[in-house]
SEFIBA-345373 format. One line per 2 residues: number of its first residue (from 1); their letters; for each residue y, z, x of N, C-alpha, C. Coordinates in steps of 0.02 Angstrom, whole numbers, plus 50000, padded with zeros to 5 digits. Example, Ala and Ser with C-alpha at 12.3 -4.5 7.8 and 13.67 -1.06 7.14 Angstrom:
2
1) as) 49716,50390,50660,49775,50390,50615,49835,50390,50660; 49888,50354,50642,49947,50357,50684,50002,50394,50645 .
***
This chain:
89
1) xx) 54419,55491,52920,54469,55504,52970,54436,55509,53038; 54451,55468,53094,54438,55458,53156,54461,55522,53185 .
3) xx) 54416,55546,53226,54424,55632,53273,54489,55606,53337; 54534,55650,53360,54575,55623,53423,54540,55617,53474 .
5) xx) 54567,55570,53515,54532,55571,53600,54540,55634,53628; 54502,55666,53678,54510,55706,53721,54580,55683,53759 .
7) xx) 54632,55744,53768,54682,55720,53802,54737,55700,53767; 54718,55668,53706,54788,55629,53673,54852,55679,53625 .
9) xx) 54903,55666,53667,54958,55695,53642,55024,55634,53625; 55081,55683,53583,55110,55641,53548,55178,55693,53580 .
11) xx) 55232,55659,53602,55274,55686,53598,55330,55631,53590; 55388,55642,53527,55423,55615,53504,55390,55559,53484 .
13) xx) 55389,55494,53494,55373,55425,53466,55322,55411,53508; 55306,55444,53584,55261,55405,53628,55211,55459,53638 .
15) xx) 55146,55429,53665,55082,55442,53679,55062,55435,53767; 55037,55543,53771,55019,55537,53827,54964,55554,53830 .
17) xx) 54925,55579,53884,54854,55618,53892,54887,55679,53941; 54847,55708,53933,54865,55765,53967,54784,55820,53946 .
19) xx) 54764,55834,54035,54716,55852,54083,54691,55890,54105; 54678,55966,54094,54658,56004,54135,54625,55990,54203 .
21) xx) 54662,55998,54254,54621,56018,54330,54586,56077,54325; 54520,56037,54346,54493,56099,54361,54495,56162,54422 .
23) xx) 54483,56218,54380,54486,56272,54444,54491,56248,54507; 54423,56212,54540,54419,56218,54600,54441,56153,54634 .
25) xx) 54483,56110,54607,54509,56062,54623,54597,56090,54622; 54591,56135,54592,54688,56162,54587,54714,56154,54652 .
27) xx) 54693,56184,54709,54724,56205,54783,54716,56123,54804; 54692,56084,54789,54696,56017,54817,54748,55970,54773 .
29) xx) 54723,55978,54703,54785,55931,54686,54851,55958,54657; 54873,56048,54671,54913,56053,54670,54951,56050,54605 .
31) xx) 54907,56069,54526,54929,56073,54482,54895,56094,54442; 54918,56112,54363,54846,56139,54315,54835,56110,54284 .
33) xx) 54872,56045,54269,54849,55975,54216,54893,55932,54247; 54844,55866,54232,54881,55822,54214,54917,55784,54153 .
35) xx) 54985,55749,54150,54993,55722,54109,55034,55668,54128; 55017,55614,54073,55020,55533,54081,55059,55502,54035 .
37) xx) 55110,55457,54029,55106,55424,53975,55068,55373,53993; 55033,55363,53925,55003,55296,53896,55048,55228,53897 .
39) xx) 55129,55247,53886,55176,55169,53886,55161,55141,53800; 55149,55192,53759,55155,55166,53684,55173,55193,53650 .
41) xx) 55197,55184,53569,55210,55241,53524,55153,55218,53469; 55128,55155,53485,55071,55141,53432,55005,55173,53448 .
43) xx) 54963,55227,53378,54925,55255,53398,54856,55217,53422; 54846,55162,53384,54772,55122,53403,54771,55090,53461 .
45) xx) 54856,55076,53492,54839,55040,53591,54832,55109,53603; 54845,55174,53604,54857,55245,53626,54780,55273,53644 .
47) xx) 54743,55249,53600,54678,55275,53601,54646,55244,53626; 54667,55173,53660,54594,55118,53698,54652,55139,53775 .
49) xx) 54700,55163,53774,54728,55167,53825,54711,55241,53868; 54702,55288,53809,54687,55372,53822,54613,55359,53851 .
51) xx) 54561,55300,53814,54494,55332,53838,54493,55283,53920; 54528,55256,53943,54519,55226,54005,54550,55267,54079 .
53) xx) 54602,55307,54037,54653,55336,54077,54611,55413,54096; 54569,55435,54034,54542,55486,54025,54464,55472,54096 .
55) xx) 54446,55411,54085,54394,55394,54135,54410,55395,54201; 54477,55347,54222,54501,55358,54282,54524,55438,54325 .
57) xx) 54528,55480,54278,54554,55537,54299,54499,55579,54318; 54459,55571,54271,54388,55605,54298,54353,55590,54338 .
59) xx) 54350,55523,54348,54352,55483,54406,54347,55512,54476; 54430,55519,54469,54487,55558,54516,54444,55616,54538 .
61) xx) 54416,55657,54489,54396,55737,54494,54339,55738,54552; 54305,55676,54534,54226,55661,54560,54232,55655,54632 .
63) xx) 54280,55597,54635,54294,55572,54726,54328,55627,54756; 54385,55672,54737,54409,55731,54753,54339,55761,54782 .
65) xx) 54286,55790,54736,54239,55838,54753,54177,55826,54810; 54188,55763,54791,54137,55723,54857,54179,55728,54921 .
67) xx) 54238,55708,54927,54273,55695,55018,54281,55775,55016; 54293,55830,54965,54306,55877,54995,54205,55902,55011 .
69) xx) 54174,55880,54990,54110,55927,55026,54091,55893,55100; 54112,55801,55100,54098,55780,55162,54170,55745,55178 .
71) xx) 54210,55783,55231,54271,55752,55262,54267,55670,55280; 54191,55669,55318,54199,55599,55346,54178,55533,55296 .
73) xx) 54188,55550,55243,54174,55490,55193,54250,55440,55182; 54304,55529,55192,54372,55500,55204,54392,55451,55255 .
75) xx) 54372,55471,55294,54378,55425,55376,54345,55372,55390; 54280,55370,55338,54249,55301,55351,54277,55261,55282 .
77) xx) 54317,55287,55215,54359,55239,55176,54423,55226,55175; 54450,55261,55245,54536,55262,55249,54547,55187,55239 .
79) xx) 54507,55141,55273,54558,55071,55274,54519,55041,55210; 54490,55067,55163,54474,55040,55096,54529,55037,55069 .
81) xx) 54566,55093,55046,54606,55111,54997,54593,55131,54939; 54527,55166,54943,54492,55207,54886,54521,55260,54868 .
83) xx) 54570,55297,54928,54581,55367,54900,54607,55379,54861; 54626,55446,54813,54661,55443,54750,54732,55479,54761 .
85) xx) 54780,55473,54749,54845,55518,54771,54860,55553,54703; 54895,55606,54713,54924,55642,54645,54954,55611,54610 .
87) xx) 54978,55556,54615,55030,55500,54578,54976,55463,54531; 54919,55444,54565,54865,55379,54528,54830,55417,54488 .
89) x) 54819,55497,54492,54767,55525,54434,54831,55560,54383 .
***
């Protein structure tokens, strides 16, 4: 028997992840987890979908912790479109 992904939840027929924020990211993104659907009720797309979704979010945590120690990393990637919004993590 295969162990679950970090994150992977089941509610009714469909598959989400769902995130703890960490402590010191709370006052910035304004929540105490995240949660996602995946867009499946099948568990084997659920799990190649949880470990990508699971990467991007942490992701999220990383670039969060970097622009908040240096402001101007923001200002020199505004016209990238790197930043992450509460919607994309």
């Amino acid at each position: 028997m295969s162990r679950k992904p970090i994150g992977l939840v089941q509610r009714g027929a469909n598959f989400y992840i769902r995130i703890r924020v960490p402590d010191d990211l709370r006052s910035i993104i304004r929540k105490r987890e995240i949660v996602k659907s995946l867009g499946t009720s099948n568990r084997n797309d659920a799990i190649v979908r949880c470990a990508t979704e699971y990467s991007a979010i942490k992701q999220g945590f990383i670039d969060k912790r970097l622009l908040r120690q240096n402001p101007s990393i923001a200002r020199a990637n505004s016209n990238a479109g790197t930043d992450l919004t509460k919607e994309e993590i």
